[in-house]
N, C-alpha and C positions, 0 to 999 in steps of 0.2 A: 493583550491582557494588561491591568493597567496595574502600575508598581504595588500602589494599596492594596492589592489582592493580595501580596505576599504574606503582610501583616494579620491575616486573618485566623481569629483562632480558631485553633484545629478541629472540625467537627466530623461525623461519618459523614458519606457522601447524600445518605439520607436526611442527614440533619440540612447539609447545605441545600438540600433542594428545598426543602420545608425556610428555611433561612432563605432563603431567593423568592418563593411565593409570599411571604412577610411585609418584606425589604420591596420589592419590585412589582407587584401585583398588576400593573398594569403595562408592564415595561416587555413590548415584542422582542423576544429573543430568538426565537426559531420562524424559519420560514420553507416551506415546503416546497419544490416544483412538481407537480403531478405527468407521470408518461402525457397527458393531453399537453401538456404547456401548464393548465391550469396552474395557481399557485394560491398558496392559503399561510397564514403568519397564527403565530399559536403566542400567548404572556408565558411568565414564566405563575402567573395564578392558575392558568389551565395547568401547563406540565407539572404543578404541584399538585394540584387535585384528583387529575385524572392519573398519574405515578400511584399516586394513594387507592385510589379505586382497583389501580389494577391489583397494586399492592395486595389489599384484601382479599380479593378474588385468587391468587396464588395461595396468600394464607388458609381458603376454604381447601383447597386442594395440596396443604399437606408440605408448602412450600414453607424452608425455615432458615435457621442458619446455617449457612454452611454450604445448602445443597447446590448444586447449580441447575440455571435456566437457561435450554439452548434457543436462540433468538433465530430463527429460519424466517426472518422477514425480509425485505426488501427496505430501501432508506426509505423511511417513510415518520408521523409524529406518531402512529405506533410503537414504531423500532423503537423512536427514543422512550416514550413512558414504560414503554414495556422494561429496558435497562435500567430506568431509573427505579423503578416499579421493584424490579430486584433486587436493588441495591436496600431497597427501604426497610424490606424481612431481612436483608443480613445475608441473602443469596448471591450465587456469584455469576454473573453474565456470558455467555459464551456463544457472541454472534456466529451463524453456521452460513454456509453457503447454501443458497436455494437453485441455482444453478450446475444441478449436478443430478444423476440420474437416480430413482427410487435406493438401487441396489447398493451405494456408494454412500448416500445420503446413513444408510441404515447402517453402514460401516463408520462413522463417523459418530454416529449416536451410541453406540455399543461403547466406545472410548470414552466418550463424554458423560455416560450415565447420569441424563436428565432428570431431574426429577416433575419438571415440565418440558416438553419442546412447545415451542411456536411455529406455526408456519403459515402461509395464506388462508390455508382452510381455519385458523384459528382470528382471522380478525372477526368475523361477525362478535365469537365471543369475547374479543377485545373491547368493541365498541360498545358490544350490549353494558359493559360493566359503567357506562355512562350515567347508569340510570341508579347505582349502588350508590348507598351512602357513603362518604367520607370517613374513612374509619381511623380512631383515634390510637397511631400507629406507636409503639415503643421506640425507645433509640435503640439499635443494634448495629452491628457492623458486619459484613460477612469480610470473613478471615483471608480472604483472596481477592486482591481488586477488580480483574478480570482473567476469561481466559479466552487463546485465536487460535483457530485453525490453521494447520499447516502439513504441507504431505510434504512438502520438500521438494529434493530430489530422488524418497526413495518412492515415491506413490502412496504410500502406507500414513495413514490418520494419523495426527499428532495433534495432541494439544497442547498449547504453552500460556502456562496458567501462571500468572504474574502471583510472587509470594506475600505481597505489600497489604498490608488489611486494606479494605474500602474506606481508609478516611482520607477526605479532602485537605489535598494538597497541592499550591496554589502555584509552586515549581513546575510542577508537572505540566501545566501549560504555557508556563514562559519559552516562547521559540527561540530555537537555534540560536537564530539570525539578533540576536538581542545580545550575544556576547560578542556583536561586533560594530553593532550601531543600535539608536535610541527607536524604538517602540512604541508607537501609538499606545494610548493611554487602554481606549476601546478597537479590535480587528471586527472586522465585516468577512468571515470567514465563508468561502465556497468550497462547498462538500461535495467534489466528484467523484469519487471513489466508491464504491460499496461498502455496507457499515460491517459486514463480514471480514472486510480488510482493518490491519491496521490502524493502517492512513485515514480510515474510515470514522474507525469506533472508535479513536483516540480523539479526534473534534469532542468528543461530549467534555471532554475537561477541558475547550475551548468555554463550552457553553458555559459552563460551572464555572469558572472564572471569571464574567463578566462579558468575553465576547460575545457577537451574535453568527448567530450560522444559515445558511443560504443551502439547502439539500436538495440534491437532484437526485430524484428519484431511479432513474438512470442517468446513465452519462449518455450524452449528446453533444455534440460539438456547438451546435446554431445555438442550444438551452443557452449553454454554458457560459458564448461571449453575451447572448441577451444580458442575462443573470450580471454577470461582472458590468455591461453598462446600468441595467437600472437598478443595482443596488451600491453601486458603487466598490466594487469586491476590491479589498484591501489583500488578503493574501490567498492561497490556495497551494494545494499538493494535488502533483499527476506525475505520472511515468510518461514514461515517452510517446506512446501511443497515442495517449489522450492528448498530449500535447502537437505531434504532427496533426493528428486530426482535425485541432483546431487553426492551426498555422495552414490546412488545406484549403479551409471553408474558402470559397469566393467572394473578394472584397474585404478579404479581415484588416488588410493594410491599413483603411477606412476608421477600423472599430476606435471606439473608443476606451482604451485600456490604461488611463493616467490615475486612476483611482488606487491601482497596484503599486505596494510598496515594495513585495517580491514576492517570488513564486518560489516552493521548496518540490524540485523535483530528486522521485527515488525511482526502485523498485528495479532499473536496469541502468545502463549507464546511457545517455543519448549520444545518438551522432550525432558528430561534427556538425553539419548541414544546420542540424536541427537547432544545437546551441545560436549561430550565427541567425537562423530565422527570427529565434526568439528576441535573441540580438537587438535585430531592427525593431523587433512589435512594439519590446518593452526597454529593451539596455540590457546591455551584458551586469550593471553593477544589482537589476533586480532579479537575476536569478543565481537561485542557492543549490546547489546538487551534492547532495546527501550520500552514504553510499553507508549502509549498516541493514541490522534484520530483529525482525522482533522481538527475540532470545535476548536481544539487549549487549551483545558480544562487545562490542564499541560502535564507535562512528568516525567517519571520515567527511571530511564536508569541501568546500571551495565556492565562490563566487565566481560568476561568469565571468568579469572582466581580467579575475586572476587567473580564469581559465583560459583565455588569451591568449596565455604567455606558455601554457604546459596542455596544449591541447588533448583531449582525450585524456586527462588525468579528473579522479573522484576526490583528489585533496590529502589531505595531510591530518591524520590525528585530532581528534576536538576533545573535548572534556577531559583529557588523563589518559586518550585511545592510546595502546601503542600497538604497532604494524609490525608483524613479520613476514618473510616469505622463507616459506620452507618446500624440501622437498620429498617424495614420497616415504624415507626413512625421517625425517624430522631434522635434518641436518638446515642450517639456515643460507639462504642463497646470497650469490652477490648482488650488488645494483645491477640491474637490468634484467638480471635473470626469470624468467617466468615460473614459478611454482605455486604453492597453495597458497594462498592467504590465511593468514592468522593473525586475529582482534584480542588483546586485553585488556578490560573496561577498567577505567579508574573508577574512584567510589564516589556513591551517588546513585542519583535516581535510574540509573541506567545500569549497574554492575548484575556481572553475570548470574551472583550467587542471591538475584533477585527474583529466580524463576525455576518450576519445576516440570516436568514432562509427564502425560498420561499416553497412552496407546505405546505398540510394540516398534515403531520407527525405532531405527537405527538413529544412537546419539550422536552426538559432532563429536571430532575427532579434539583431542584435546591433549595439552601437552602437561609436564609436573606442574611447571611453572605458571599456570592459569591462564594461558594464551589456547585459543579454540577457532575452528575453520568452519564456517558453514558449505564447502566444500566451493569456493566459488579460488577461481586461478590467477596470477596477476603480477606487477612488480613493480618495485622502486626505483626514483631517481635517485640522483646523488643528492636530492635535496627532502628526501622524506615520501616523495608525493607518489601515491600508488594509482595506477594503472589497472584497470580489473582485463582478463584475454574473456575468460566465460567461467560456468560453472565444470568441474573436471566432470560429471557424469555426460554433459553434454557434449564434448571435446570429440571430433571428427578423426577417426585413425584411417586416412587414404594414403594407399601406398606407404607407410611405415612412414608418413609425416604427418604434422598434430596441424589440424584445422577448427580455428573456432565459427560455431556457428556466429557471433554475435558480428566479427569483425566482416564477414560476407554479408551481413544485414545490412551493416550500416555502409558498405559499400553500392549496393543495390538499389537503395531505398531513394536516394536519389534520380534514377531514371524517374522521367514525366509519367513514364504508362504504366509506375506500380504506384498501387495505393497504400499494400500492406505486402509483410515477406518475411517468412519463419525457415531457415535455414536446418536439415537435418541429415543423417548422415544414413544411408540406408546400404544392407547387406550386397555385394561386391566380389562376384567370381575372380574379377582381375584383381581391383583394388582393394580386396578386404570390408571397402567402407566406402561408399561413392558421395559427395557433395551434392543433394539435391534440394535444391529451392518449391520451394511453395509460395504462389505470387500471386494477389489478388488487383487484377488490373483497373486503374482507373477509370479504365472505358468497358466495363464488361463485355457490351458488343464488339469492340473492336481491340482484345488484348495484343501487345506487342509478339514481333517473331520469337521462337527461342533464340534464333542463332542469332537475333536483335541483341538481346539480354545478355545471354554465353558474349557475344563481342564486347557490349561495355563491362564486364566485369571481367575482360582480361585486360581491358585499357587502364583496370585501378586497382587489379588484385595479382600478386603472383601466379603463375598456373597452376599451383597444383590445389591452388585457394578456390577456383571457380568450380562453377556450380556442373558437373557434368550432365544434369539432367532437370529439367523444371516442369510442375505443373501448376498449371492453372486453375484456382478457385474462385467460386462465384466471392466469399468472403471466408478470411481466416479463421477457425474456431477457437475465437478467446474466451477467455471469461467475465464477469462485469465487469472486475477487475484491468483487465483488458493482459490480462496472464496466458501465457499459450503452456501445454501437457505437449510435450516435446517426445515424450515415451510412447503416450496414447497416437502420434501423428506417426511413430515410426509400427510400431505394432501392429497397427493400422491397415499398414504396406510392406506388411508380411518381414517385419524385424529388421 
């Protein structure tokens, strides 16, 4: 995003689109990847026009200020006019998950109280509005910039619905990674993630600032390195998955990835392995590892090559963050000790008391003093730098000793013959709570022995960390996101 953007005066987010179809009219800003490969580029003249079209078309149907619009699309130039489209009446956007069953979806919407949904069945009447006039729209603002979907860890619907009115603000897309080095003036943004995700539907104030965006309509690994060679992809956001993924592809060694100034990975913490993979593809100084949550709590960050030095740490405090560990009574722990984690955001675009909560989820735990858990567990060194173990709902109680799933992952995931591997703790006549692995082998036809598996994760795990029981799946059930329901896997298999 380039420095001059900051300087820009303040308009709705509606005004800015109209302000960009102006200014830029013929200037390619979006670029689509289609499930086939196919790939299509959109100016920022169409996403002005066609925003407006849709715009109208919500307005025949009762859409105004205020209400909100559930966005059940896939990435697509849809999703984005459709967002923009809402933002134009002064409505507030709320991308939903389309990967999730009828019954669930309808639990989700009941919180959300749409005054539109969108969803596959509603593109024909997306596109039909093609054919509408341009309609000559007021300025307004909706009163809420967006809101994301979130079940947590209790399973139960939540929305976190940003308090910030919808006007453009040129911050909000300045990266991380720019309070520690200088910033390409324009980024070449790739959007792997689903727009239902943060990581997702936060790109659109890439776009709106000037960058250009690269969407993949799903994630794919072979899209994904194409995509970064012929566009040349300056940065991009994945969690780990999408990132081993693409570190598996064959021949990536090869690829050409010099266009990357850094990559910002969230959403879990990565193995070890994985950092050092990346290591070699790109450099340890072009990866940035993030570690925060959409509620906006604070953030923690690091660079790979500082990560070097504190392996398996998510970094140290950024913006104002400050870090506690506390423990089940709220009392605060010592360095090293493992307990909650607890974020409090300095002020800024990111502070806590910049969001409010719909549906009946259970809120974060939170202390006088404005410091809040997203229930996730972990600890300090003597030098600040936090360590995440897992989230405490996940946390394995076998034999009356605490196992995290995450840290049996990322022990595992290195063997040659797992591709993927979601660790869960299932009900335990002897042990209360048995270790069992879910392991989807790189060779379907030919997956490894158990007692293969059980043997290398007693060569790298304590005993009573390994997995006393594994099966076999053809592929893990994530989600686009590449999110695993760890409740739904154990439920599953009878609690």
């Amino acid at each position: 995003m380039s420095t001059a953007a900051a300087e820009v005066i303040p308009v709705s987010i509606g005004g800015r689109i109209r302000q960009l179809g102006a200014e830029q009219p013929d200037v390619p800003a979006l670029w689509c990847v289609a499930l086939d490969g196919a790939e299509s580029s959109f100016t920022w003249e169409w996403l002005d026009r066609r925003s407006s079209q849709i715009a109208g078309a919500f307005g025949a149907r009762g859409v105004g200020v205020g209400d909100r619009v559930s966005l059940g699309l896939r990435n697509s130039p849809q999703m984005v006019v459709a967002a923009f489209a809402a933002w134009k009446v002064g409505a507030v956007p709320v991308p939903v998950r389309w990967d999730v069953p009828d019954w669930e979806l309808a639990r989700v919407l009941e919180v959300i109280a749409p005054k539109v949904h969108l969803s596959a069945a509603d593109l024909d009447w997306i596109d039909a509005t093609a054919g509408d006039p341009v309609p000559d729209l007021p300025e307004v603002t909706a009163p809420h910039l967006q809101g994301i979907c979130s079940s947590g860890s209790t399973g139960l619907p939540k929305v976190i619905v940003n308090e910030r009115p919808a006007i453009y603000d040129a911050r909000m897309a300045i990266p991380v990674v720019a309070a520690w080095r200088t910033v390409a003036p324009t980024q070449t943004v790739l959007v792997m993630a689903p727009m239902y995700h943060a990581n997702g539907f936060t790109t659109l104030y890439n776009l709106l600032a000037g960058d250009r965006l690269i969407v993949l309509t799903k994630f794919d690994a072979a899209k994904a390195v194409d995509a970064i060679e012929r566009h040349k992809i300056s940065q991009f956001t994945a969690a780990p998955t999408m990132l081993q993924r693409i570190a598996d592809l064959p021949g990536v060694d090869a690829r050409d990835f010099s266009s990357i100034e850094w990559i910002t990975q969230g959403a879990a913490p990565m193995p070890p392995s994985l950092v050092h993979r990346w290591a070699k593809l790109i450099g340890p100084e072009k990866i940035f590892m993030i570690y925060g949550m959409t509620e906006g709590l604070g953030f923690t960050a690091l660079f790979g090559d500082e990560w070097m030095g504190r392996q398996g740490s998510v970094g140290r405090g950024i913006r104002g963050t400050e870090v506690r560990i506390l423990d089940p009574a709220g009392d605060e722990l010592p360095t090293g000790e493992i307990g909650d984690v607890y974020l409090r955001s300095g002020a800024g675009l990111n502070s806590v008391g910049g969001y409010h909560y719909l549906g009946a989820a259970p809120r974060m735990r939170t202390t006088e003093d404005g410091f809040a858990t997203a229930g996730d567990m972990g600890h300090l060194d003597e030098d600040g730098y936090l360590y995440l173990a897992d989230r405490r709902v996940d946390m394995i109680i076998t034999g009356g000793a605490n196992v995290f799933p995450a840290e049996v992952e990322a022990a595992l995931i290195d063997h040659p013959a797992i591709a993927d591997i979601v660790v869960i703790g299932l009900r335990d006549e002897e042990w209360g709570r048995r270790v069992h692995a879910l392991v989807e082998p790189a060779d379907k036809a030919n997956p490894p022995a158990e007692t293969e598996l059980i043997a290398y994760a007693k060569s790298r795990l304590t005993t009573y960390k390994v997995p006393k029981t594994i099966e076999f799946l053809d592929a893990i059930p994530r989600s686009e996101a590449t999110k695993v329901n760890r409740g739904a896997l154990v439920a599953a298999r009878g609690g």
